[in-house]
NURONU-403687 format. One line per 10 residues: number of its first residue (from 0); for each residue x, y, z of N, C-alpha, C, CB. Coordinates in steps of 0.05 Angstrom, whole numbers. Atoms other than C-alpha are relative to their C-alpha. Glycine has a CB too. Layout:
! residues N
NUM) X Y Z X Y Z X Y Z X Y Z; ...;
END
This chain:
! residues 235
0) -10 27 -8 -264 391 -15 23 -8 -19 -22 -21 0; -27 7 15 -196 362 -37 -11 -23 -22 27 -14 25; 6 24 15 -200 319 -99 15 -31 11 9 9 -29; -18 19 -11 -193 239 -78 25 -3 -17 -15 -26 4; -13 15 0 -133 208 -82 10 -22 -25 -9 -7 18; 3 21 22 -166 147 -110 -32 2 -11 8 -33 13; 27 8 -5 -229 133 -141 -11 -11 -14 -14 16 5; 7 15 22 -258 74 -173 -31 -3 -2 14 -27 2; 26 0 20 -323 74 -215 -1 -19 -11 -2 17 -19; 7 24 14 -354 10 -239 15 -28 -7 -7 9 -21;
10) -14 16 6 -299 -36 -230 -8 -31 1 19 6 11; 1 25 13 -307 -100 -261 18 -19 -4 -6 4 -18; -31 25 -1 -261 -167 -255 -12 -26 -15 12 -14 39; 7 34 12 -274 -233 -299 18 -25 -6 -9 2 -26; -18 18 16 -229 -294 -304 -18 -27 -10 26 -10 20; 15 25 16 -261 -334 -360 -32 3 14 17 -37 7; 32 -2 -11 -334 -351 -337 0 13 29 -17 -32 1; 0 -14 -29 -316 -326 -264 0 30 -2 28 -9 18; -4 -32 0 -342 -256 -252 6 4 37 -34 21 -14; -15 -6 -30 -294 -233 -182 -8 29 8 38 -2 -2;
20) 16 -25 -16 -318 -164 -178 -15 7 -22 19 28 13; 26 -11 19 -379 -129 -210 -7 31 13 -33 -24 2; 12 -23 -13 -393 -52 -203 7 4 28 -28 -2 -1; -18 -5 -15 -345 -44 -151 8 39 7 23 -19 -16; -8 -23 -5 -338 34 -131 6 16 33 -19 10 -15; -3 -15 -25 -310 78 -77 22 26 -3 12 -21 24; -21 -17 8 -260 135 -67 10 -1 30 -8 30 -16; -22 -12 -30 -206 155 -18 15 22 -1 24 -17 8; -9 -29 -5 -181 221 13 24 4 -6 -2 9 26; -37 4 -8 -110 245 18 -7 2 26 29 26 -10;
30) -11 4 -34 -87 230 84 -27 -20 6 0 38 26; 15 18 -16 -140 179 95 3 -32 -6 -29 10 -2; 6 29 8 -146 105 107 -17 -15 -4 7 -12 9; 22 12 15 -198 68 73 4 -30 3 -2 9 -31; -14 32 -13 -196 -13 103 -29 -12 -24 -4 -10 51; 6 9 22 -223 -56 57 -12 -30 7 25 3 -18; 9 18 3 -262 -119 79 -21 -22 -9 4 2 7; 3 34 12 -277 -196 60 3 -17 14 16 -11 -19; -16 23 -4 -274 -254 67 16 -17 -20 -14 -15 10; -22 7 19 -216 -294 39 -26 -15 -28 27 -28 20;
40) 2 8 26 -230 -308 -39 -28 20 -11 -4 -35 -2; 21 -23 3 -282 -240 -32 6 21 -30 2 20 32; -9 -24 14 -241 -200 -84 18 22 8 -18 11 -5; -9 -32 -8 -201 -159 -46 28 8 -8 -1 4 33; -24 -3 8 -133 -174 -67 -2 5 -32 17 -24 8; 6 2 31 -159 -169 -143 2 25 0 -27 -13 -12; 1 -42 -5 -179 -88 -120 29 7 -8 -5 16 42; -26 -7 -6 -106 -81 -99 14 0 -23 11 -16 18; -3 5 28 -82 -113 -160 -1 19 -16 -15 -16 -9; 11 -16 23 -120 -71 -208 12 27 15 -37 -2 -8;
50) -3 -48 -2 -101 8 -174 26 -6 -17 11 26 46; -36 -10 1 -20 -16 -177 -2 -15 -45 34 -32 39; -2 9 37 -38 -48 -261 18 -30 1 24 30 -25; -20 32 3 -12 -122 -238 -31 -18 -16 13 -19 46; 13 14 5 -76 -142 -258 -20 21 -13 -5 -17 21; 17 -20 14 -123 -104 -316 -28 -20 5 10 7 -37; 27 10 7 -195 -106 -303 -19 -2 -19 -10 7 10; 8 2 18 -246 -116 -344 -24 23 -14 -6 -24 3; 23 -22 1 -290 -63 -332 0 25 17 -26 -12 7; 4 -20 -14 -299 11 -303 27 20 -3 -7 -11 28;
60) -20 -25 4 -255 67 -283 19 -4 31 -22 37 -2; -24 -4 -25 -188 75 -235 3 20 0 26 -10 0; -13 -30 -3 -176 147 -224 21 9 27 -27 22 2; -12 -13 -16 -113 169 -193 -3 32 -4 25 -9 -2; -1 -30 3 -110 249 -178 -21 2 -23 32 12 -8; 16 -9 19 -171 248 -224 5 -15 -26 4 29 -4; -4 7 21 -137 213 -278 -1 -28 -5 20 10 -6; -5 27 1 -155 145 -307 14 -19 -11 -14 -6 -3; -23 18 3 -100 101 -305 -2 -25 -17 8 -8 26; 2 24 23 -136 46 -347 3 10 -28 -29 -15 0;
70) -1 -33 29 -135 105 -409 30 -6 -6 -5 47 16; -26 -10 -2 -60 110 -394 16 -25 -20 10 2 35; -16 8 12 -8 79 -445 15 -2 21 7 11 -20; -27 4 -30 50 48 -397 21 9 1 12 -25 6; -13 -30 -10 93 101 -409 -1 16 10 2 13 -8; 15 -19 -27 49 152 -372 3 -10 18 -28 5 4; 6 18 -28 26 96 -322 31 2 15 -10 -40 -9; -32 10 -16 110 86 -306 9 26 6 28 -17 -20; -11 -20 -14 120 154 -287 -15 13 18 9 17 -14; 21 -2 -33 56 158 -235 5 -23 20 -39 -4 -7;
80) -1 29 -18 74 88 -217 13 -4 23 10 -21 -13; -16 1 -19 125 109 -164 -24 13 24 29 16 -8; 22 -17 -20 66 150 -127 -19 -21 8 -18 26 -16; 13 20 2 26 88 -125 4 -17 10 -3 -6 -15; -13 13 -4 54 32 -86 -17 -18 19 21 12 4; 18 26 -13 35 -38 -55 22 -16 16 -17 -24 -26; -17 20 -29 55 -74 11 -17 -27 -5 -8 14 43; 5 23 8 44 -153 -8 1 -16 32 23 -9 -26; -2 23 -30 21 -203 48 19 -12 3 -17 -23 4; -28 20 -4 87 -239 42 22 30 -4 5 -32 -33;
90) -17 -26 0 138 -164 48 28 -10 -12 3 13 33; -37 10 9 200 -214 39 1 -7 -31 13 -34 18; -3 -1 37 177 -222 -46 13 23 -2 -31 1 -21; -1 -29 18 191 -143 -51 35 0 6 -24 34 16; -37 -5 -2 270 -154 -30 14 -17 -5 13 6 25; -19 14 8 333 -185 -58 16 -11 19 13 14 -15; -15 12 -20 357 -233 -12 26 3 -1 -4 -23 1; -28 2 5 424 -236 -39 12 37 8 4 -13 -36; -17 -33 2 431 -153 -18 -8 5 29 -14 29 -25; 4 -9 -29 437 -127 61 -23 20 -12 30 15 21;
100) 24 -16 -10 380 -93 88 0 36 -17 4 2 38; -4 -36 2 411 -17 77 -6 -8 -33 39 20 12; -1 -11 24 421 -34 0 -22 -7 -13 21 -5 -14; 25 13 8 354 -63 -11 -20 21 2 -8 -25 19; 15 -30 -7 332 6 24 6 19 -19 7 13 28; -7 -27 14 364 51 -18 -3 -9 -33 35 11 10; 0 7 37 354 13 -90 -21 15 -13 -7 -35 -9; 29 -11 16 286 47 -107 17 42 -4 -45 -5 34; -14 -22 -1 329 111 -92 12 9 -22 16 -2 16; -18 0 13 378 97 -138 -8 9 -24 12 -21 0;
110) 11 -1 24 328 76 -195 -11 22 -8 -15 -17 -4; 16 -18 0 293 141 -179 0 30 0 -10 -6 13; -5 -13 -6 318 195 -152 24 21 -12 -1 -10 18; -24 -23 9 385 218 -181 12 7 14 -4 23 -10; -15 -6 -18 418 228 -122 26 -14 -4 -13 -6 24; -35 7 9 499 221 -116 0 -21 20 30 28 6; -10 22 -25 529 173 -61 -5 12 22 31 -9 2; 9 3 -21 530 214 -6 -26 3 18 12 9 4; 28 -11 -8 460 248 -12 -14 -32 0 -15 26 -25; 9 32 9 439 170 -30 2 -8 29 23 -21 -25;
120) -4 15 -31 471 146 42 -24 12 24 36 10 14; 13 -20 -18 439 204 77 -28 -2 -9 13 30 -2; 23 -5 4 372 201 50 -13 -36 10 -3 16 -33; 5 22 -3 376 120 62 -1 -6 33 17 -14 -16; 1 1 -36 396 134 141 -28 17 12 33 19 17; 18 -20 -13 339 189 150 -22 -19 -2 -4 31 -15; 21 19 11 288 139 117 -4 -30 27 14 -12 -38; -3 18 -18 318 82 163 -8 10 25 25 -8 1; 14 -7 -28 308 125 228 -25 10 1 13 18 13; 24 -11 -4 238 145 203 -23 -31 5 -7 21 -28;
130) 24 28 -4 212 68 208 16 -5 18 -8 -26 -23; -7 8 -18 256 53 262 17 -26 4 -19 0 9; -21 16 -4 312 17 245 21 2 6 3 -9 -13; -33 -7 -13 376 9 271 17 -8 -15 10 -13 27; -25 9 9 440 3 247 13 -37 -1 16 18 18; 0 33 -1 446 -75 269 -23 -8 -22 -8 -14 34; 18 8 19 386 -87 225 0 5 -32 -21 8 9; 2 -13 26 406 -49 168 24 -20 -15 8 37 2; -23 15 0 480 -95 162 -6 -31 -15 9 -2 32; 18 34 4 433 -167 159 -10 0 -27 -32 -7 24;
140) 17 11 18 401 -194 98 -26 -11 4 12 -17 -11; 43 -3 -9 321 -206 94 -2 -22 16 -30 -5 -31; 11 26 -20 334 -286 112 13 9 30 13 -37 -12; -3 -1 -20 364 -260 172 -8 19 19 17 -2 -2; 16 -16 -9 309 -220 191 -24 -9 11 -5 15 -15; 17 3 -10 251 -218 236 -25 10 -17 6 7 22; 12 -9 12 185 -215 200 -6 38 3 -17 -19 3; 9 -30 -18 168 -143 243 18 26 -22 18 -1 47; -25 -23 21 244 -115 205 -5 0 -18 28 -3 -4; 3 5 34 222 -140 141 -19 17 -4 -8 -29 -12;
150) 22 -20 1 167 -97 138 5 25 3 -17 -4 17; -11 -35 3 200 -36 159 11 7 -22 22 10 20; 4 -6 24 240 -45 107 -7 15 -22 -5 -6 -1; 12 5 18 197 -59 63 -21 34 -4 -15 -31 6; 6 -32 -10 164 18 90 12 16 -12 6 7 26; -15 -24 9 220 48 83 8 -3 -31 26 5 20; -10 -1 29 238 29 11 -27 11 -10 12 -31 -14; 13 -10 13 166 47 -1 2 33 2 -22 -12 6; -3 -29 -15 171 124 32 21 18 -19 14 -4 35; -25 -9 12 241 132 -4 -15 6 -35 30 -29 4;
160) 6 -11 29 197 140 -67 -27 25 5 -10 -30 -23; 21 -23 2 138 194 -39 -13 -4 -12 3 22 -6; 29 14 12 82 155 -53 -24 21 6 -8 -32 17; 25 -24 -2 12 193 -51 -17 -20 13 -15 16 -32; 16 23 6 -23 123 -44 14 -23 5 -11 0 -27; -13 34 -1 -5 47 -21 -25 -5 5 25 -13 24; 14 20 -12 -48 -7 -24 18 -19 21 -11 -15 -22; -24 28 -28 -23 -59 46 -21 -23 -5 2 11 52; 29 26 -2 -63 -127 26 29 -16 27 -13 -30 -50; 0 19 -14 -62 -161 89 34 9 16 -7 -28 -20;
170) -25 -14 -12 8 -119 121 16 -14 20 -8 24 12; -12 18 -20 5 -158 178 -11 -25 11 3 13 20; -3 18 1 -15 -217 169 5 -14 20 11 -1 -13; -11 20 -9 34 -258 184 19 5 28 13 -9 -23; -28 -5 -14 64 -230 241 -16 5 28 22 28 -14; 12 -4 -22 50 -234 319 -13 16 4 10 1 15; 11 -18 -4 4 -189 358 10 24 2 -10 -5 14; -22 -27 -16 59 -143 393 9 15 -23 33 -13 20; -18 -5 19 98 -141 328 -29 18 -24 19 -35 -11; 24 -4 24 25 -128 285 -12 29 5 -28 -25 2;
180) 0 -20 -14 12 -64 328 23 13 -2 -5 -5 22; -21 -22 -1 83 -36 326 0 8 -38 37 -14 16; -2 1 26 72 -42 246 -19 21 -7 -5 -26 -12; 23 -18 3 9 -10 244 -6 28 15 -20 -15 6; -3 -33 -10 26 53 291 20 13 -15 8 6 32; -21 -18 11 86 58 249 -16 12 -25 30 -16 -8; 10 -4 23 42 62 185 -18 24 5 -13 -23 -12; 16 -10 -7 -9 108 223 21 35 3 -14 -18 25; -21 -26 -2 61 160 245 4 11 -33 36 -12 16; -5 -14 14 81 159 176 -25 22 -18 15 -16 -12;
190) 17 -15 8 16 177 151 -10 30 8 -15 -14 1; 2 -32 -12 13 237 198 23 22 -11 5 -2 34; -29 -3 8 82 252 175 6 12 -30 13 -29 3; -14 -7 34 74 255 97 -30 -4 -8 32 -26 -18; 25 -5 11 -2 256 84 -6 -27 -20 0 29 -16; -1 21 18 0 193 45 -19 -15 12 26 -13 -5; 29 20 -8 -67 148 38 9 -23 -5 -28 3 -18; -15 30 5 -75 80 49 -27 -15 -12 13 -16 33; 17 10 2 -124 26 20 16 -23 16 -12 -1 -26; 2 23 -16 -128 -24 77 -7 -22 5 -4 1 9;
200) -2 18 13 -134 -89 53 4 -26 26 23 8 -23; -10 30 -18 -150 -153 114 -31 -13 2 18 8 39; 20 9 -4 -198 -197 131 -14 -2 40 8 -26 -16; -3 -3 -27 -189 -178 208 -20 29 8 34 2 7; 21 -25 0 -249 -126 222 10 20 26 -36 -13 6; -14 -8 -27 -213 -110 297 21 14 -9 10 -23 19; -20 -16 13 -154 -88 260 -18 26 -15 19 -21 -22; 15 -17 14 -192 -42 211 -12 24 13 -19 -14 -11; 9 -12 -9 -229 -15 257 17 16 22 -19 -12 5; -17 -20 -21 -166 14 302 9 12 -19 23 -10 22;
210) -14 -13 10 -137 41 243 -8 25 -21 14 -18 -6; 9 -18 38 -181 69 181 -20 16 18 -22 -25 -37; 19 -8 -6 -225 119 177 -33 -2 -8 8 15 -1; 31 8 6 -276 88 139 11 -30 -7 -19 19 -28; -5 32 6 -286 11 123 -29 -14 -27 -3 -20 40; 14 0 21 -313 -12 53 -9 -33 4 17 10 -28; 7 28 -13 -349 -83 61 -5 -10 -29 -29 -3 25; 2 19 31 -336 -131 -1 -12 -28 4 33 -7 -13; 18 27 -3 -385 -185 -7 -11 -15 -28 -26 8 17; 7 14 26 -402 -231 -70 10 18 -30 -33 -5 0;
220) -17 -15 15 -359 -183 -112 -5 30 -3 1 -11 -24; 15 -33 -2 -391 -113 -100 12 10 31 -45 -1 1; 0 -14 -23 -380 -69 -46 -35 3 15 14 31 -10; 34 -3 -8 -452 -67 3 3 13 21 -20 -28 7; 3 -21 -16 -436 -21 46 30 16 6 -14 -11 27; -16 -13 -15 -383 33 76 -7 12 26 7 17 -14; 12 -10 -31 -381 54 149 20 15 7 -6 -23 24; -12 -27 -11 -357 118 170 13 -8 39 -32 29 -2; -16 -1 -28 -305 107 233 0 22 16 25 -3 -3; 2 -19 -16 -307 179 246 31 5 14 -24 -6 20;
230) -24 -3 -15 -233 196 256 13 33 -9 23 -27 -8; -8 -28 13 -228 267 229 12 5 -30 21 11 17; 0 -2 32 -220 255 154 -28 6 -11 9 -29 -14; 20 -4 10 -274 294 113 -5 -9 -34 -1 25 8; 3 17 27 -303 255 54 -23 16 -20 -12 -33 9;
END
């Protein structure tokens, strides 16, 4: 069996006398999605938090690829950290309003990659036609975007770094039915596409259940159960 992905051991959360998670454990495959529910103020955005290091817990173990990332000096941590990556319930924090769409897409590129100008353009159009944007959308700036584009985006700037791993707290949210479905088959293509796991992160059990293959149930700060979806990911 492939080693997970992710896999947290005894995680522990405290602010001040508030304990938010306690003995918290699970793991995730490559290529699989792992949905993650609560109810709102359950802990779940705290999880999320703690894989990407926005928020240090207080207790237990994070293991990416085996390795635990709470161990890690933030020197290490910043050169796994591009493999690692988080879609925020609000998608329009992660972009610079003041920059069109295309250069908002290609900035993680820039910081990352080493690529010249034209391989830079070309790797920013291939990325654009793999979430399904067009050329009119790419031109606009974020306020002049539909939540649905902002999100692609927000995709494709994640993709452009060959992540292994995203947490999505809450992905779609905020965004119609029609539009919340074309988000979530796109996330489902790329995952077929580039093997990349997801921790699935809503409080919408209907959603969850079209998309993951297993669903971890967070309740008074513990996990109390997982339920096998059965979608051809072996655990």
């Amino acid at each position: 069996m492939p080693l997970p992905v992710l896999t947290i051991n005894g995680l522990a959360m405290s602010f001040g006398a508030s304990e938010v998670l306690k003995n918290v454990s699970f793991s995730v495959a490559p290529g699989e999605t792992m949905g993650l529910f609560g109810k709102s103020g359950s802990g779940k955005t705290t999880i999320g938090r703690c894989i990407v290091w926005l928020e240090k817990p207080t207790g237990g173990e994070i293991l990416v690829h085996g390795m635990d990332i709470l161990s890690m000096r933030k020197k290490e941590f910043r050169k796994l950290r591009p493999k690692i990556q988080m879609i925020f319930q609000h998608p329009e924090t992660s972009l610079d309003p003041r920059m069109k769409a295309f250069e908002n897409l290609i900035e993680p590129l820039k910081l990352h990659s080493g690529l010249k100008k034209d391989a830079l353009l070309k790797r920013g159009e291939e990325l654009a036609k793999l979430t399904g944007l067009r050329p009119e959308h790419l031109a606009r700036y974020p306020g002049q975007l539909s939540g649905g584009e902002i999100q692609r985006i927000v995709l494709a700037r994640i993709m452009a770094l060959s992540p292994d791993f995203i947490v999505a707290d809450e992905p779609t949210s905020m965004l119609d039915v029609s539009v919340q479905a074309q988000i979530l088959h796109l996330m489902q293509k790329l995952q077929r596409e580039t093997g990349v796991s997801y921790l699935l992160i809503s409080h919408d059990l209907e959603v969850l259940r079209k998309i993951c293959h297993r669903i971890a149930y967070l309740e008074n700060g513990t996990i109390t159960s997982i339920e096998n979806i059965n979608r051809g990911i072996r655990i």
